[in-house]
C-alpha positions, 0 to 999 in steps of 0.5 A, a space after each residue: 565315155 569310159 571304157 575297156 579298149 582293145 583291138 578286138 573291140 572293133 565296134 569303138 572305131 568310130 572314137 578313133 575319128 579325128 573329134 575324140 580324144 581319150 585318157 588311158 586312165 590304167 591298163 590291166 590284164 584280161 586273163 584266163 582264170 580256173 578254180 584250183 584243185 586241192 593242190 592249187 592247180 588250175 581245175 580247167 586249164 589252157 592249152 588243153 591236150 586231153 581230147 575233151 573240151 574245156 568248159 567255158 564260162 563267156 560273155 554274151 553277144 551284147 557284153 564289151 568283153 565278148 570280143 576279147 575271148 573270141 579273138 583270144 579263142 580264134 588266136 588259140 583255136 587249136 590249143 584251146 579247145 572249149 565248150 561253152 557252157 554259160 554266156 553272161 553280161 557281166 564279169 561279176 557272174 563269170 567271176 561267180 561261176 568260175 569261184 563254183 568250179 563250173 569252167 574257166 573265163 577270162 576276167 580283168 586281173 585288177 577285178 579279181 585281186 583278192 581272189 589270185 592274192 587269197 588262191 579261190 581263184 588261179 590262172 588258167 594257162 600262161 601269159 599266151 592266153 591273156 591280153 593286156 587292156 586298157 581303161 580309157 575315158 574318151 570325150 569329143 574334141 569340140 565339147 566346150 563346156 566350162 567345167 570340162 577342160 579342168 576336170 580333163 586336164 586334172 585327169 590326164 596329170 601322169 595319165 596318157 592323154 591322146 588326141 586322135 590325129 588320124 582314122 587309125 590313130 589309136 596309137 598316137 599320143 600327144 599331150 596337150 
């Protein structure tokens, strides 16, 4: 399976079992983006002092990111003062409303590179309101498939290749 890992995403503990190992294949940045004013400032921005909240474009219930912004949110509750006002699926319609001026969210930095590099998009507050993630490829431990072990040793070649040693083991990390 590949996915976006975080702490928050709290419904992957069970890939953290002793029968999973994973490749973090890249880490990346999630980050709080704004449309920029005509001087390049952020339109929306984090942390908000004015008493009106700030429009939030999020992700809904069923998307993996969601926990993401929440626990960003909870971390934050007193400077990040929001209101929703669009929830969505995918990054590629949060990506579409911020670019519209209709509030600011949060998006993994490597996809919207073109966007920060061309400034239709920019940051919407400091390093505070952003969380690094990582990209990770997870396959059961006992998967004995011929093809497999190449493709995955191909795969882990500079990557960080981590077999789970324990229940919490998300942080240890051998080669093999």
């Amino acid at each position: 399976m590949l996915c976006y890992w975080h702490p928050a995403l709290s419904f992957l503990a069970p890939l953290a079992q002793k029968t999973f190992d994973y490749i973090t294949l890249a880490r990346d940045e999630f980050v709080p983006l704004s449309k920029p004013d005509a001087n390049g400032a952020p339109v929306f921005r984090l942390p908000n002092t004015e008493k009106s909240r700030v429009p939030l474009i999020s992700y809904g219930s069923a998307s993996v990111l969601r926990p993401m912004v929440d626990d960003l949110l909870s971390t934050h509750a007193g400077a990040a003062k929001t209101l929703l006002v669009s929830q969505n699926a995918l990054s590629s319609s949060v990506k579409a409303l911020i670019l519209e001026g209709f509030g600011l969210g949060w998006l993994p930095a490597r996809f919207c590179i073109a966007e920060l590099e061309s400034g239709t998009l920019v940051p919407a507050g400091d390093g505070r309101y952003a969380t690094d993630i990582e990209i990770r490829l997870y396959r059961r431990r006992d998967n004995d498939k011929p093809m497999l072990q190449p493709f995955w040793d191909r795969l882990g070649d500079g990557a960080d290749v981590n077999r789970q040693t324990d229940s919490a083991a998300n942080t240890n990390t051998a080669r093999h």
